[in-house]
C-alpha positions as CSV (number, residue, x, y, z in Angstrom):
1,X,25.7,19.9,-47.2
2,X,23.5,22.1,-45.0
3,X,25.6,23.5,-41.8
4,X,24.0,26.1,-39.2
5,X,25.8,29.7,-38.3
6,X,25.4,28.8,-34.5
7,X,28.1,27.4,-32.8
8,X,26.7,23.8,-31.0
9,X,23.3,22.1,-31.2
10,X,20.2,23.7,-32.9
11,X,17.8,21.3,-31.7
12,X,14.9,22.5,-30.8
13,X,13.1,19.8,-28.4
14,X,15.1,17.0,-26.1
15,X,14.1,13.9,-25.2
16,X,13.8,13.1,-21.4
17,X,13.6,9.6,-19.8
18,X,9.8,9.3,-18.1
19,X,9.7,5.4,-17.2
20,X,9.6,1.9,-18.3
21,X,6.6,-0.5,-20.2
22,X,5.8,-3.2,-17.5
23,X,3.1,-4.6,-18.6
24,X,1.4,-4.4,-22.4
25,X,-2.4,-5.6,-22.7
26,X,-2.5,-6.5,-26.8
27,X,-6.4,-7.1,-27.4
28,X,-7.1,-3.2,-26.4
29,X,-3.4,-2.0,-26.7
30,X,-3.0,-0.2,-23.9
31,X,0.4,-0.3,-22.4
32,X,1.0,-0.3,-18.4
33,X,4.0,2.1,-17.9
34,X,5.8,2.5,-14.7
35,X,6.8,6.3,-14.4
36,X,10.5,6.4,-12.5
37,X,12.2,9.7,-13.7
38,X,10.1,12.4,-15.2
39,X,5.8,13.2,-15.1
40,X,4.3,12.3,-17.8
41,X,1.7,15.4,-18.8
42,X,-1.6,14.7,-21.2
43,X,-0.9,15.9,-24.3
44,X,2.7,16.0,-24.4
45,X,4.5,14.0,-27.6
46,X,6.0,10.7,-26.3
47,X,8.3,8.0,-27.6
48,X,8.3,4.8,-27.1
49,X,11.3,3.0,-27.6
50,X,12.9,-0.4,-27.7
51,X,14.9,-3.5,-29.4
52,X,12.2,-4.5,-31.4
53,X,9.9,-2.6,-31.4
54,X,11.7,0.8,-33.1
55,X,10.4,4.1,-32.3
56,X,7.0,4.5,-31.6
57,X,6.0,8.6,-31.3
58,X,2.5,9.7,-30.6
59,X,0.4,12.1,-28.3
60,X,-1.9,10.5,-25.5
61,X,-5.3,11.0,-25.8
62,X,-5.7,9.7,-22.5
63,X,-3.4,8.7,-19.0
64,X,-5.1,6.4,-16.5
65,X,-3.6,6.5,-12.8
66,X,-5.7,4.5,-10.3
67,X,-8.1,3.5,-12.4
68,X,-9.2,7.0,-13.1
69,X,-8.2,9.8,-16.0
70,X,-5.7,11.8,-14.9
71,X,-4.1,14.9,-16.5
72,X,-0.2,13.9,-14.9
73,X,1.3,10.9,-13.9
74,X,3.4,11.5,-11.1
75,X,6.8,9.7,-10.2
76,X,6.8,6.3,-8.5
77,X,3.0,6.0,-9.8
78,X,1.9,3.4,-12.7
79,X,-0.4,4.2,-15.5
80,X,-2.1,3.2,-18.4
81,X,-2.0,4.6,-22.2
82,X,-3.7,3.5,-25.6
83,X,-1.4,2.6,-28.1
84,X,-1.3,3.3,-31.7
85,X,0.7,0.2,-32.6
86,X,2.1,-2.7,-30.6
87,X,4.9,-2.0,-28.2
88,X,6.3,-4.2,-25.5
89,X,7.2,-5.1,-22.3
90,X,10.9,-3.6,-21.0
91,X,10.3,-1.0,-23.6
92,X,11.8,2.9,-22.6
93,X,9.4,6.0,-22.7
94,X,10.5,9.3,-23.3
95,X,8.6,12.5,-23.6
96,X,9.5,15.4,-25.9
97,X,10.1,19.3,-23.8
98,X,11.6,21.8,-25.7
99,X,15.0,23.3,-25.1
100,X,15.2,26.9,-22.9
């Protein structure tokens, strides 16, 4: 058994809530999220999460807002991201920051 010398978590990344899968378009997998809590940044490691789907973790290559790359998705805003693997609708995304 493997036990660390610092009192409380060692972790070194958290998981914060960004938004919500609304809408998932299967033939190009792309996945229409609706962004309530957190931005969601290009480039930052994101999971996707749900009943049955599992865990789903990956990087965006690309955010759509509007129609139109974007670098941030901004609060309130919808957007569109290419998927590795099927998610779907009602699903909960989450993007990795590390801890201060």
């Amino acid at each position: 058994m493997e036990l660390s010398q610092n009192y409380g978590s060692s972790a070194t990344v958290k998981k914060v809530y960004v938004g919500r899968v609304t809408n998932v378009f299967k033939k190009i997998k792309v996945a229409e999220v609706l962004v309530e809590a957190s931005p969601l940044e290009l480039g930052t490691k994101i999971l996707i999460s749900g009943e049955t789907t599992g865990a789903v973790e990956f990087k965006p290559d690309q955010i759509w807002v509007d129609e139109r790359p974007a670098d941030v998705a901004v609060q309130g805003k919808k957007c569109s991201i290419k998927l590795p693997q099927p998610v779907h609708r009602g699903d909960r995304l989450y993007k990795y920051v590390p801890v201060e």
